[in-house]
C-alpha positions as CSV (number, residue, x, y, z in Angstrom):
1,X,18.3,-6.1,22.4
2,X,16.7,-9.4,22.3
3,X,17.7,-12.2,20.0
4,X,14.9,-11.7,17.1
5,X,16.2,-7.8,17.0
6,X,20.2,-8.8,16.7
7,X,19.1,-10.9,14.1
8,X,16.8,-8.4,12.3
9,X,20.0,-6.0,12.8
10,X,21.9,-8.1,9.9
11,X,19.2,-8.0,7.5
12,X,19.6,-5.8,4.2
13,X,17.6,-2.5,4.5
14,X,15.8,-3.5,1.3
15,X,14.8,-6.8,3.2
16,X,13.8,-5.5,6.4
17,X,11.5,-2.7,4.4
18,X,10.1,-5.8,2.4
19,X,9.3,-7.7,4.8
20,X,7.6,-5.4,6.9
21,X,5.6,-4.2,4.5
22,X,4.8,-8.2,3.3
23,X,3.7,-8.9,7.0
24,X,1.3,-5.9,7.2
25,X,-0.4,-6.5,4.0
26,X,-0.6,-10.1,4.7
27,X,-2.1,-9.0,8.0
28,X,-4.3,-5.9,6.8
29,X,-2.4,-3.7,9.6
30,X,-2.7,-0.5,8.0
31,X,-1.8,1.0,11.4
32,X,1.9,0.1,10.4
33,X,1.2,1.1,6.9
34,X,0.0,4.3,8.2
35,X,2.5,4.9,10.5
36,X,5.2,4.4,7.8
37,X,3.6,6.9,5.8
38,X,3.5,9.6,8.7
39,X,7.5,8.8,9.0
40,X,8.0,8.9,5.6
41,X,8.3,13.1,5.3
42,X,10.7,13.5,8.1
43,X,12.6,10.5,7.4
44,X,13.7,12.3,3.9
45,X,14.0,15.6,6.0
46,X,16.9,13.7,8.0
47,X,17.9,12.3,4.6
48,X,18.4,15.2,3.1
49,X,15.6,15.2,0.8
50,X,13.4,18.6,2.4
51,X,12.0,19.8,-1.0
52,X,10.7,16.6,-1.1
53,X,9.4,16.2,2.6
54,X,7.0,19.6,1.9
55,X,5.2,17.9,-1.8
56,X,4.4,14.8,0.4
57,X,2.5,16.0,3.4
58,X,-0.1,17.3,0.3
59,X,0.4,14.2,-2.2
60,X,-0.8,11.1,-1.0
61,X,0.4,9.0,-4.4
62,X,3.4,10.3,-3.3
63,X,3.4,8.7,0.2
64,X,2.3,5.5,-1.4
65,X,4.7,5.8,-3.9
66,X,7.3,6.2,-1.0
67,X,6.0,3.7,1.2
68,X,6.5,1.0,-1.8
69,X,10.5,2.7,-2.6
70,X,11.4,3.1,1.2
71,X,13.5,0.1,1.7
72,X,16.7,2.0,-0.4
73,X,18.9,4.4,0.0
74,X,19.1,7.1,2.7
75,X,15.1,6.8,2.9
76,X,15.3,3.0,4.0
77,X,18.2,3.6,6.4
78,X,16.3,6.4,8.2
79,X,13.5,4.2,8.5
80,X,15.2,1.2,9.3
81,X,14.4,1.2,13.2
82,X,10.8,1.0,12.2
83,X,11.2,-2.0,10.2
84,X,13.5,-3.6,12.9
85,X,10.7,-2.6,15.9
86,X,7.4,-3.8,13.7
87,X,9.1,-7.4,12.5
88,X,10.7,-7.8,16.0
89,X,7.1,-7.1,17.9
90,X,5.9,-9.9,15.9
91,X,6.8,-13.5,16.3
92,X,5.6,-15.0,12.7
93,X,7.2,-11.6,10.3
């Protein structure tokens, strides 16, 4: 683990999803934004939150909706290594 990453590792979960999703916006890189999306369903499986997982894979408000809430709670910690790689890979996030 590099230095950016140990440093990235004492952010807030809420400010690691922020500022991930600030940099791709900023950056148009709907790859990340799409790959969050794609996460999004099994990281509320490992959550806990399976009723939810099957309602997103057909609701794409609901993804969105997710996407913009997925820095909290369970969600945001399951998806936490994806914030952590994204900002890391990048030298100005």
């Amino acid at each position: 683990m590099d230095m950016k990453e140990r440093e990235l590792e004492e952010l807030s979960t809420r400010e690691l999803h922020d500022r991930a999703v600030a940099y791709a916006v900023r950056r148009g890189d709907f790859g990340f934004l799409w790959n969050l999306l794609k996460a999004i369903p099994a990281a509320e499986a490992a959550s806990g939150h399976g009723a939810e997982t099957a309602n997103d894979l057909s609701r794409l408000s609901a993804l969105l909706s997710d996407a913009m809430s997925a820095g909290e709670g369970h969600l945001g910690e399951a998806l936490r290594p994806i914030y952590i790689n994204y900002l890391a890979a990048h030298e100005d996030a």
